[in-house]
N, CA, C and O atoms as CSV, one atom per row, in Angstrom:
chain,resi,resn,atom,element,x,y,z
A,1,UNK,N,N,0.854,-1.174,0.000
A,1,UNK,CA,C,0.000,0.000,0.000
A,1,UNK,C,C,0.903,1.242,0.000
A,1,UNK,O,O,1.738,1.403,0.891
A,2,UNK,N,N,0.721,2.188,-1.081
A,2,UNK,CA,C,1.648,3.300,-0.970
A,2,UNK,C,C,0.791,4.548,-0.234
A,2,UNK,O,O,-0.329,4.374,0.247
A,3,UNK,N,N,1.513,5.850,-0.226
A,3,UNK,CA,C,1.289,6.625,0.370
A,3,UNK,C,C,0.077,7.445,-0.085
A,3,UNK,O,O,-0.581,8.270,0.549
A,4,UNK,N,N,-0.051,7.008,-1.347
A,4,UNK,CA,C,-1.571,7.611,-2.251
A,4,UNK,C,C,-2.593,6.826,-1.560
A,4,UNK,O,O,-3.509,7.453,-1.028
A,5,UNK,N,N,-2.576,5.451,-1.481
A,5,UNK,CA,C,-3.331,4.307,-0.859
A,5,UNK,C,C,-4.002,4.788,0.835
A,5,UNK,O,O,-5.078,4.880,1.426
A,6,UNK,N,N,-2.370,5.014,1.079
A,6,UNK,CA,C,-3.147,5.554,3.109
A,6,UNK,C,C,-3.533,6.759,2.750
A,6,UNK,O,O,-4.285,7.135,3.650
A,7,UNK,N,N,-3.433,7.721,1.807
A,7,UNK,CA,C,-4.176,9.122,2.510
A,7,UNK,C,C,-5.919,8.577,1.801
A,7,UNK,O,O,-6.831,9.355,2.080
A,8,UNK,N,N,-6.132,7.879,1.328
A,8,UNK,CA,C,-7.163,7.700,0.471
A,8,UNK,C,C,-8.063,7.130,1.491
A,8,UNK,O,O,-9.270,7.194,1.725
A,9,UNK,N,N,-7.114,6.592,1.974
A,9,UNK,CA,C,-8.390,5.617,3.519
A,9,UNK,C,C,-8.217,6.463,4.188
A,9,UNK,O,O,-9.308,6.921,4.530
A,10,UNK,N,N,-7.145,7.161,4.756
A,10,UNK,CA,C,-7.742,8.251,5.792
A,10,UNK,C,C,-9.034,8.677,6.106
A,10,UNK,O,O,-9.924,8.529,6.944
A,11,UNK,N,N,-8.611,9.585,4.527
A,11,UNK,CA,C,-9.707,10.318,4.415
A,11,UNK,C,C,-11.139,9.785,4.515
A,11,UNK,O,O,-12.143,10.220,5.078
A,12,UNK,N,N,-10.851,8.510,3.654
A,12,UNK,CA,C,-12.694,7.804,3.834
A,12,UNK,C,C,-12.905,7.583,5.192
A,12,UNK,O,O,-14.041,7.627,5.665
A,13,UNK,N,N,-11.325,7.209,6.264
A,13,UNK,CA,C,-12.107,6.918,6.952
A,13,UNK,C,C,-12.878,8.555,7.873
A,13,UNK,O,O,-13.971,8.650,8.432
A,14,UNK,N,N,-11.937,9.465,7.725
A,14,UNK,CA,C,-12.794,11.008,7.660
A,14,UNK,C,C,-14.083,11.143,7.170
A,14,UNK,O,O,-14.748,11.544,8.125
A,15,UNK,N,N,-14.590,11.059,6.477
A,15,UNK,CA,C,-15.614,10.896,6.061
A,15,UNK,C,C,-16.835,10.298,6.667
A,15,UNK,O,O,-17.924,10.870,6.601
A,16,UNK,N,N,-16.689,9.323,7.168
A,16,UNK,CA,C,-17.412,8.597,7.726
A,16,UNK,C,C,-17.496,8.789,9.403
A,16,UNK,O,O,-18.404,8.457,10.166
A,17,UNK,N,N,-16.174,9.469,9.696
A,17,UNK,CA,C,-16.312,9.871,11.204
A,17,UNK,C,C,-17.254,11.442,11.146
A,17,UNK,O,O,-17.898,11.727,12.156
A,18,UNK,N,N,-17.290,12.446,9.892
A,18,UNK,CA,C,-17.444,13.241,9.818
A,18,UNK,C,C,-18.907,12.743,10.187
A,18,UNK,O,O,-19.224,13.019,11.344
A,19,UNK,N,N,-20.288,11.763,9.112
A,19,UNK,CA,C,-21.308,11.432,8.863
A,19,UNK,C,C,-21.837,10.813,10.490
A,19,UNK,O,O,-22.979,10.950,10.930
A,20,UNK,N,N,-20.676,10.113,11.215
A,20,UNK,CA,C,-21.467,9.628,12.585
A,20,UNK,C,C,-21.486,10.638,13.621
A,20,UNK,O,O,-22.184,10.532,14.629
A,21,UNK,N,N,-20.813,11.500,13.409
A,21,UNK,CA,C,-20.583,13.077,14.737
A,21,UNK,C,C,-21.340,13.942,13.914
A,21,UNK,O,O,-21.173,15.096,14.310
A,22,UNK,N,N,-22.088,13.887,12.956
A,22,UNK,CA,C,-23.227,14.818,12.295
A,22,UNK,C,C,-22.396,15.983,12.663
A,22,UNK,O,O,-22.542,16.627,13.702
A,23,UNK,N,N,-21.447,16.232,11.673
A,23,UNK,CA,C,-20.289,17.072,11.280
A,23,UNK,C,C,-21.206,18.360,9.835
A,23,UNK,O,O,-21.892,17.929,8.909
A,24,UNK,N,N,-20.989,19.465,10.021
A,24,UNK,CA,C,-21.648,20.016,9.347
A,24,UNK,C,C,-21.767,19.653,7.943
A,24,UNK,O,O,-20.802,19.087,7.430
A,25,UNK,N,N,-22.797,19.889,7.244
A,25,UNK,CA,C,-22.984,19.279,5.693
A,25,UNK,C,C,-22.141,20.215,4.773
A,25,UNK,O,O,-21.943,19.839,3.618
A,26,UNK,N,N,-21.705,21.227,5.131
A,26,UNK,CA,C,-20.915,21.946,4.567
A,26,UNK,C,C,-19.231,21.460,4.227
A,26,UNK,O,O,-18.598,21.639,3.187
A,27,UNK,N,N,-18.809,20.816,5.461
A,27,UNK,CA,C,-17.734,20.703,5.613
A,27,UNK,C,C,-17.764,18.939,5.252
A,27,UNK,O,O,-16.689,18.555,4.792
A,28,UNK,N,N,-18.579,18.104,5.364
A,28,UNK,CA,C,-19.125,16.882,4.702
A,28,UNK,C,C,-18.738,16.861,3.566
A,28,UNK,O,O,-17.685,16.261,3.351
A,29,UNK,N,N,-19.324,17.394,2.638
A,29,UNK,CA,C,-19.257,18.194,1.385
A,29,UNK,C,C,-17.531,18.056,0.822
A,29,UNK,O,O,-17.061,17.557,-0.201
A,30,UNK,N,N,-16.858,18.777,2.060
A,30,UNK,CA,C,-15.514,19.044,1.602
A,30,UNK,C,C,-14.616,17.956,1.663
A,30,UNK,O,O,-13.763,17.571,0.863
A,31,UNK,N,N,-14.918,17.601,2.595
A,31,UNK,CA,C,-14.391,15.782,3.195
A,31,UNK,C,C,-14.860,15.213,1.533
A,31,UNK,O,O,-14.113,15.491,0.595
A,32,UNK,N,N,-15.588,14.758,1.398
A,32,UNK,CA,C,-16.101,13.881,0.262
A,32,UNK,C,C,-15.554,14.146,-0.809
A,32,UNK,O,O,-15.123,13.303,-1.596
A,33,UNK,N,N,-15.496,15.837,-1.011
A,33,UNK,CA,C,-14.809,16.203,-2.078
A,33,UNK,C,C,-13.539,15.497,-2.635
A,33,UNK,O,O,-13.327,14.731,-3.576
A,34,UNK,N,N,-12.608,16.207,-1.436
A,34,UNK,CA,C,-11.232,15.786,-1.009
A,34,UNK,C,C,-10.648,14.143,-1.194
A,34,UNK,O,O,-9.742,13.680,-1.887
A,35,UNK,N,N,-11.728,13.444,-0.121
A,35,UNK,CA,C,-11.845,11.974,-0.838
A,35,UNK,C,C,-11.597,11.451,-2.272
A,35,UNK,O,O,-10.651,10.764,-2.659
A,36,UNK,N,N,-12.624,11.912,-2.961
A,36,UNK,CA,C,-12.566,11.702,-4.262
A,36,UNK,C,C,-11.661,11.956,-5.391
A,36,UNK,O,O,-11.480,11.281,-6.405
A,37,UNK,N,N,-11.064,13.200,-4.968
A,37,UNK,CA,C,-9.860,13.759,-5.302
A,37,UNK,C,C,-8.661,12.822,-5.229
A,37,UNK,O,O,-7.971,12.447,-6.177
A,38,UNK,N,N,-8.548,12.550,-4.106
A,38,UNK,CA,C,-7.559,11.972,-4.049
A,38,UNK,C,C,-7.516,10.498,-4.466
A,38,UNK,O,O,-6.526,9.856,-4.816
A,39,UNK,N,N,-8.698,10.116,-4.365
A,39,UNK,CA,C,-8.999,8.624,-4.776
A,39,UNK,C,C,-8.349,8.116,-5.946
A,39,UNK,O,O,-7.678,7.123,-6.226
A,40,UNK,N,N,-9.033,9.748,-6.886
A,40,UNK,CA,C,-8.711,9.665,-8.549
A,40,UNK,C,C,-6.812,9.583,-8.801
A,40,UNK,O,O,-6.098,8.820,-9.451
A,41,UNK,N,N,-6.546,10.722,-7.964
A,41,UNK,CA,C,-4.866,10.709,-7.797
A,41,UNK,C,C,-4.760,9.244,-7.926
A,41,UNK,O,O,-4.665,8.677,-9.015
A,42,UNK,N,N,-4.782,8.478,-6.462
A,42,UNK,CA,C,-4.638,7.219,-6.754
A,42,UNK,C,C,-4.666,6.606,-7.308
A,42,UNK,O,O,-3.683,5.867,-7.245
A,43,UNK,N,N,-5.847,6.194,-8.517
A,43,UNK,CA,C,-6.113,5.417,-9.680
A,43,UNK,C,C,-5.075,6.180,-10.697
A,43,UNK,O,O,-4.153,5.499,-11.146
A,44,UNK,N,N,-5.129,6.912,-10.903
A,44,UNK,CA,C,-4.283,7.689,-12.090
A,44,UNK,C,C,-2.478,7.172,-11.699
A,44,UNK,O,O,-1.676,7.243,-12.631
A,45,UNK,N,N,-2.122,6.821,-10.707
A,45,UNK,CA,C,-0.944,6.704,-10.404
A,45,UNK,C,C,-0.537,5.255,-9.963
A,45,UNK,O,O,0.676,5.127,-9.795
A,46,UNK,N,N,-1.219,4.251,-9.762
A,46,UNK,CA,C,-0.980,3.004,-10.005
A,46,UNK,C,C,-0.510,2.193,-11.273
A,46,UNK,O,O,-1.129,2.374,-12.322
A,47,UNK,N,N,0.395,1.439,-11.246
A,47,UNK,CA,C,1.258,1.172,-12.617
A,47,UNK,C,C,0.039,0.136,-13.506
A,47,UNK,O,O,-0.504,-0.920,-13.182
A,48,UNK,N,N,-0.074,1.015,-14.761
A,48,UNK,CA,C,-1.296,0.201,-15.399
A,48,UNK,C,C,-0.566,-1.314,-15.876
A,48,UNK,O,O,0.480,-1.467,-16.507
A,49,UNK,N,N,-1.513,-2.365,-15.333
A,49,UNK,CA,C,-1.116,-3.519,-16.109
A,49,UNK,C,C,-0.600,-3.893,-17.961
A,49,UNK,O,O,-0.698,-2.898,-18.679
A,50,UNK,N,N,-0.276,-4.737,-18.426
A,50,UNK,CA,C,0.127,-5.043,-19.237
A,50,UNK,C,C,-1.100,-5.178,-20.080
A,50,UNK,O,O,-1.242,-4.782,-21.237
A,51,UNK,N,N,-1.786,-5.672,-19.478
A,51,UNK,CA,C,-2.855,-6.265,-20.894
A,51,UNK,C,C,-3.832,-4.623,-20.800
A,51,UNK,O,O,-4.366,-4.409,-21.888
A,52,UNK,N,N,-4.121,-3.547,-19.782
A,52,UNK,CA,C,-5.060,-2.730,-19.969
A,52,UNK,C,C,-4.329,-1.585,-20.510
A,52,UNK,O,O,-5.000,-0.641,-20.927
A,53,UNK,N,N,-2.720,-1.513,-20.580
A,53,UNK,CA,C,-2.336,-0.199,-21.638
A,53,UNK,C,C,-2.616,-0.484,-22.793
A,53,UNK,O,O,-2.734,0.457,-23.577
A,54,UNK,N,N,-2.803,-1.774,-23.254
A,54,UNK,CA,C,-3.570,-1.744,-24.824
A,54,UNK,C,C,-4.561,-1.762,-25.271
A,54,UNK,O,O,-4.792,-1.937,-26.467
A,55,UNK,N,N,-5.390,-1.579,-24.375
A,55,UNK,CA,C,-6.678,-1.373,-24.579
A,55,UNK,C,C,-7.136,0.173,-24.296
A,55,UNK,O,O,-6.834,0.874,-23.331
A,56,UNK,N,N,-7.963,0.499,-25.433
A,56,UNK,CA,C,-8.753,1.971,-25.782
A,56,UNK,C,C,-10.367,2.366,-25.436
A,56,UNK,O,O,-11.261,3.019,-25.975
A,57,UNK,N,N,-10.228,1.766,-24.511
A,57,UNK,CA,C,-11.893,2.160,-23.704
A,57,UNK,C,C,-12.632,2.806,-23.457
A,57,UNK,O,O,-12.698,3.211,-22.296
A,58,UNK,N,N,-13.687,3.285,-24.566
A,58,UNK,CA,C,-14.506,4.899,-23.966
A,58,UNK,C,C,-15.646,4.380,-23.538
A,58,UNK,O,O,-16.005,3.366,-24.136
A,59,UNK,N,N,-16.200,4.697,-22.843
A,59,UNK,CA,C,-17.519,4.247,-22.151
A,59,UNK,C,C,-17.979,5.549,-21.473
A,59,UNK,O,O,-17.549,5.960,-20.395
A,60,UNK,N,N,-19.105,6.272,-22.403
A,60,UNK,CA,C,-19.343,7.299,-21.708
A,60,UNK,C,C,-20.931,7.204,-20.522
A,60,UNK,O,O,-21.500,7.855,-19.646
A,61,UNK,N,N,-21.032,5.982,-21.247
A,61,UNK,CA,C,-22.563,5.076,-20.151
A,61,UNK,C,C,-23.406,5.892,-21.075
A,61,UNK,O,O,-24.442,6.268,-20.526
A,62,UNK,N,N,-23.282,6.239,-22.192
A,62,UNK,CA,C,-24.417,6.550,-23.083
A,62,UNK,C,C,-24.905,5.185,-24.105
A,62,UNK,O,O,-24.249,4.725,-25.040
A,63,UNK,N,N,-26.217,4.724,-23.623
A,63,UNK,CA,C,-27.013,3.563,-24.430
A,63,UNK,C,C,-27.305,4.371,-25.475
A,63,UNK,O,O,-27.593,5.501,-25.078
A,64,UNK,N,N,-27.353,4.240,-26.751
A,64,UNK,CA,C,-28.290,4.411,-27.657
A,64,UNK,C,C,-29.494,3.886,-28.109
A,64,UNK,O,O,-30.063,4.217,-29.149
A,65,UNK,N,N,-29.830,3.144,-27.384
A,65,UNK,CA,C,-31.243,2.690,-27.239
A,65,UNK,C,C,-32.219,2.981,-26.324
A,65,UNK,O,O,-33.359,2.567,-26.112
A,66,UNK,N,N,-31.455,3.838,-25.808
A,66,UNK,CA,C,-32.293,3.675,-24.190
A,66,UNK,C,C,-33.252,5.350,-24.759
A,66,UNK,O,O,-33.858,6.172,-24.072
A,67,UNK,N,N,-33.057,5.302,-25.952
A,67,UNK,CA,C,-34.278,6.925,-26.367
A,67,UNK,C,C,-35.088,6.444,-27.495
A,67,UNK,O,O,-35.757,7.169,-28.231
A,68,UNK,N,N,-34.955,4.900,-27.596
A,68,UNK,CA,C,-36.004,4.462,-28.697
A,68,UNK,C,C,-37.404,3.920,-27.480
A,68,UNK,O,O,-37.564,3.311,-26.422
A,69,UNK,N,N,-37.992,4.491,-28.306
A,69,UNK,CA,C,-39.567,4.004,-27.310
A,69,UNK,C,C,-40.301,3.524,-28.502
A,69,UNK,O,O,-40.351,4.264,-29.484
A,70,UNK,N,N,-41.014,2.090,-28.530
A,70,UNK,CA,C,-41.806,1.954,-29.571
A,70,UNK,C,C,-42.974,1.369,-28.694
A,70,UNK,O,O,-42.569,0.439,-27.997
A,71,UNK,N,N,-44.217,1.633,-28.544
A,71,UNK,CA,C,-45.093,1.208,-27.655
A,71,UNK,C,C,-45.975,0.066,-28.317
A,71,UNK,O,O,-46.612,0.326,-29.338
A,72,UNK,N,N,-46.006,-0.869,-27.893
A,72,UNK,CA,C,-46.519,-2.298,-28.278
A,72,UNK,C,C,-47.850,-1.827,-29.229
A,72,UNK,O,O,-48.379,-0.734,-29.029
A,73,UNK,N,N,-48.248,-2.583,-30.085
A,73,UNK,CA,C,-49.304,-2.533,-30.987
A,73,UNK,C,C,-49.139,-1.129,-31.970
A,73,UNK,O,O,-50.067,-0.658,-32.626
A,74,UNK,N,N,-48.101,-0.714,-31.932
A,74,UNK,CA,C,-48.078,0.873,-33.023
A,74,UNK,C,C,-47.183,-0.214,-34.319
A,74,UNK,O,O,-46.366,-1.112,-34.118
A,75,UNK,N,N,-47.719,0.297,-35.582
A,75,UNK,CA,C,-47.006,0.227,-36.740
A,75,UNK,C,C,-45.584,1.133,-36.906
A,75,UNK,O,O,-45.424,2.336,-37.114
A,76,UNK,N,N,-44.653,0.055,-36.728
A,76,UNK,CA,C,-43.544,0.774,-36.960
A,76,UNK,C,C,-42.729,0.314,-38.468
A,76,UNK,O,O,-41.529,0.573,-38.555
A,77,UNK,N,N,-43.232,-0.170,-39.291
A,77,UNK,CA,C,-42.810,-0.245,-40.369
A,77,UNK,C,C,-43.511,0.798,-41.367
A,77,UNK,O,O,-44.645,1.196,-41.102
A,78,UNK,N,N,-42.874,1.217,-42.451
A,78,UNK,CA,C,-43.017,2.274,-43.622
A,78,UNK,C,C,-44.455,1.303,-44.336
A,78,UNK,O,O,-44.521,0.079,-44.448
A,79,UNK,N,N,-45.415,2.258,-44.705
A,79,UNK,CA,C,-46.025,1.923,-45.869
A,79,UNK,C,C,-45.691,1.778,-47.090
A,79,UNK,O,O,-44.755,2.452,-47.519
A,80,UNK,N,N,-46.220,1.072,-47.746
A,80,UNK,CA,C,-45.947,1.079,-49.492
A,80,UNK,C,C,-45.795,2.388,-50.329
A,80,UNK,O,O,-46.756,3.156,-50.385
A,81,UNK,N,N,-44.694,2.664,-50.947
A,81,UNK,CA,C,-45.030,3.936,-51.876
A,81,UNK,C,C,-45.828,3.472,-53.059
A,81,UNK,O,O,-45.630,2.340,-53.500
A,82,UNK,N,N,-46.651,4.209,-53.560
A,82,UNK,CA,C,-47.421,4.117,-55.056
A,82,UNK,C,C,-46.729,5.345,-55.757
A,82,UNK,O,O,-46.410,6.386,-55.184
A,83,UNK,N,N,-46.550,5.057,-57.089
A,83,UNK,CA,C,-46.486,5.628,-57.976
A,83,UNK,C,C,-47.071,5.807,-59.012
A,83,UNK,O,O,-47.314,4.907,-59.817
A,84,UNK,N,N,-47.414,7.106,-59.161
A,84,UNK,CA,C,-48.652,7.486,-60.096
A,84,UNK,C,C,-47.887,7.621,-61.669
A,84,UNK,O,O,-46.673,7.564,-61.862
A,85,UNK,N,N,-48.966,7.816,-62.725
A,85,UNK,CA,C,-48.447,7.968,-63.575
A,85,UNK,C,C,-47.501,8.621,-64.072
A,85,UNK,O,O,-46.878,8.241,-65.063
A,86,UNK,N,N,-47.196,10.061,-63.223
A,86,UNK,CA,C,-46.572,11.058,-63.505
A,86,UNK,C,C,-44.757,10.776,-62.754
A,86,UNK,O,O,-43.765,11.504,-62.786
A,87,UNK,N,N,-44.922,9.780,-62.309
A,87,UNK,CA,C,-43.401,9.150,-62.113
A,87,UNK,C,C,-43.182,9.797,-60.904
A,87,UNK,O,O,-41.993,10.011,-60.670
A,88,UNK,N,N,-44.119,10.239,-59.918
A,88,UNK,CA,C,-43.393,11.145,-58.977
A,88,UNK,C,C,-44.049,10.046,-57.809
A,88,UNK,O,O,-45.019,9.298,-57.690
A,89,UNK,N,N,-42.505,10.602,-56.831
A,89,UNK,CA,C,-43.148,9.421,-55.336
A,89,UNK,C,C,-44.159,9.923,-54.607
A,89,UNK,O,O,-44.207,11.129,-54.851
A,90,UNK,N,N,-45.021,9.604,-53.809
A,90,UNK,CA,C,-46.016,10.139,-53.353
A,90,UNK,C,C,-46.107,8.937,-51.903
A,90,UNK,O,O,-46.363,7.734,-51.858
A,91,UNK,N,N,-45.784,9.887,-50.918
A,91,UNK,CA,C,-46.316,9.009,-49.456
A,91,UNK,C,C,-46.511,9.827,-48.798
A,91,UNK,O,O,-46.249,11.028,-48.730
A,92,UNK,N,N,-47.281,8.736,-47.987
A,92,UNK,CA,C,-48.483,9.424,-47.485
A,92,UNK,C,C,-48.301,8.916,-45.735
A,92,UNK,O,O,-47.947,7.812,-45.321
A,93,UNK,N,N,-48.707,10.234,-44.884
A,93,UNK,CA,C,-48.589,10.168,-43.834
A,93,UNK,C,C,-49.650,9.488,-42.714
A,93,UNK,O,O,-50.618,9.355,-43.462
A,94,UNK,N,N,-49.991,9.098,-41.730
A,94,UNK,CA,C,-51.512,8.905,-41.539
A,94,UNK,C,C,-51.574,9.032,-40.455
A,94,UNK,O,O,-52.662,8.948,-39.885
């Protein structure tokens, strides 16, 4: 465990002494902040393994499906186009 490692538990464990002595939410706030901060330090500074520096991972947790809504019994396929004599497409909305 390096020295990024103990201030990281410190602090959580700060945090959590802050939440049982109902420590102001203001200063809660800052604790948590701080936590996190440093957490990230930590992750950012641990020697990345072999197999995950070659890998290119974006994951922004955006589904692209998760904004399709099709509600059971609706026609979701296109109607037929007809074409009239005059060669022009013509569809129709309904």
């Amino acid at each position: 465990m390096n020295m990024y490692d103990l201030a990281t538990k410190a602090l959580k464990d700060a945090v959590k002494a802050a939440l049982d002595d109902n420590v102001d939410a203001a200063l809660q706030c800052e604790l948590w902040r701080h936590y996190q901060g440093v957490k990230q330090i930590a992750k950012q500074l641990e020697p990345a393994s072999a197999e995950s520096s070659n890998v290119f991972n974006v994951n922004f947790g955006y589904d692209p499906d998760s904004n399709i809504n099709i509600p059971s019994g609706s026609n979701v396929a296109a109607d037929t186009i007809s074409f009239t004599s005059d060669t022009k497409d013509v569809v129709t909305f309904s």
